[in-house]
N, C-alpha and C positions, 0 to 999 in steps of 0.2 A: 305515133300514138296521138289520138283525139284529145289527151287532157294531159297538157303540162302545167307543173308548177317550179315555180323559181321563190326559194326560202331568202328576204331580203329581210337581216337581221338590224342592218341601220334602220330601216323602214319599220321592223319589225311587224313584217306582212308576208306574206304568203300570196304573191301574184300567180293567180290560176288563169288556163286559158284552153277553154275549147274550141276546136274547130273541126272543121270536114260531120261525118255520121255520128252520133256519141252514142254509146249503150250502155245499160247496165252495167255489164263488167269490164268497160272502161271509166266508170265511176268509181266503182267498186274498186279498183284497181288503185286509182287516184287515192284512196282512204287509204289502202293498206300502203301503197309508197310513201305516202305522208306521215302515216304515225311512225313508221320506222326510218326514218329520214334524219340522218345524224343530229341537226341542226334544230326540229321539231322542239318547239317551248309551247307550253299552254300560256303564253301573253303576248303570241303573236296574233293577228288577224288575218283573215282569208279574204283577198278580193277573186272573187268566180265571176269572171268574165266570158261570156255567151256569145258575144258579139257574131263571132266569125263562124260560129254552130252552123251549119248547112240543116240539121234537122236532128232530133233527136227519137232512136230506138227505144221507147220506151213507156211504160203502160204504169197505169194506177199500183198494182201491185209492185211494179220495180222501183214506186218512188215511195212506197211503203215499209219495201225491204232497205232501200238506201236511208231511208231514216235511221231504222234502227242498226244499221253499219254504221252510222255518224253520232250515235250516240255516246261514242264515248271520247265526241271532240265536244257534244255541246254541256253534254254535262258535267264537264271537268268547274272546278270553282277556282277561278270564276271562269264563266262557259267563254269556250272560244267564240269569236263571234265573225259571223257569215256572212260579207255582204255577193250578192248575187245580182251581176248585171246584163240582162237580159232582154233588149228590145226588141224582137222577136215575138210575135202571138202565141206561139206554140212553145218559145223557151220559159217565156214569162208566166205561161198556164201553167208549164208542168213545175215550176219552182216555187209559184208562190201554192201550190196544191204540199211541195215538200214543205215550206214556212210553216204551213198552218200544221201538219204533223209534227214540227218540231215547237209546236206554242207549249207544251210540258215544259220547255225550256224556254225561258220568256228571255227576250232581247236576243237571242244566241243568232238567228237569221233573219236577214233583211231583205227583201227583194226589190229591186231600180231598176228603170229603164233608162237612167242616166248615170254615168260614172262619177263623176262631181259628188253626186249625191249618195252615191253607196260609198265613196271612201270616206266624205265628212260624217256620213254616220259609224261606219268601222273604227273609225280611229277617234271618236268620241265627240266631233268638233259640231255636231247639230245632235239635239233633243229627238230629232225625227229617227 
């Protein structure tokens, strides 16, 4: 499977990880294992780590409809929150295009192209 996650409750993080082709409904997929995933809290955070993506299947309209499949992680109160790291031209375009459909829910997604930096915004430790 292109997108695993591992539920780390001491962390109280949600370490995602894609790699090889990703698609739609390997996204898509990812939401619905998540929300039903014994361990799922809404005061966890998500780190979505891009790094190892080989390339992502995937068009304006499929990061349109992933929005609205995640809307009921970011707009849980208080919203879960997303960081997304992405160093890649083509992960980083097509994620910070989802951020900006997810600004309805303001703070809930952050996109990095350095990991330092999406976790100390995840877990509260920088203003950025």
């Amino acid at each position: 499977m292109p997108v695993r996650f591992n539920i780390d409750i001491d962390k109280r993080s949600i370490e995602t990880t894609a790699a090889s082709r990703v698609t739609y409904t390997d996204l898509f997929e990812f939401y619905r294992s998540l929300r039903s995933h014994p361990n799922f809290a809404n005061d966890l955070c998500i780190i979505f780590d891009a790094t190892l993506a080989e390339g992502f299947d995937l068009d304006y309209d499929g990061v349109r409809r992933l929005s609205s499949v995640s809307d009921q992680f970011t707009k849980l109160d208080p919203p879960l929150r997303v960081a997304i790291i992405a160093p890649g031209d083509l992960a980083f375009g097509l994620s910070r295009m989802y951020e900006t459909m997810k600004s309805a829910s303001p703070g809930s997604v952050k996109v990095f192209r350095d990991r330092a930096l999406a976790e100390d915004w995840a877990f509260g430790r920088s203003a950025n």
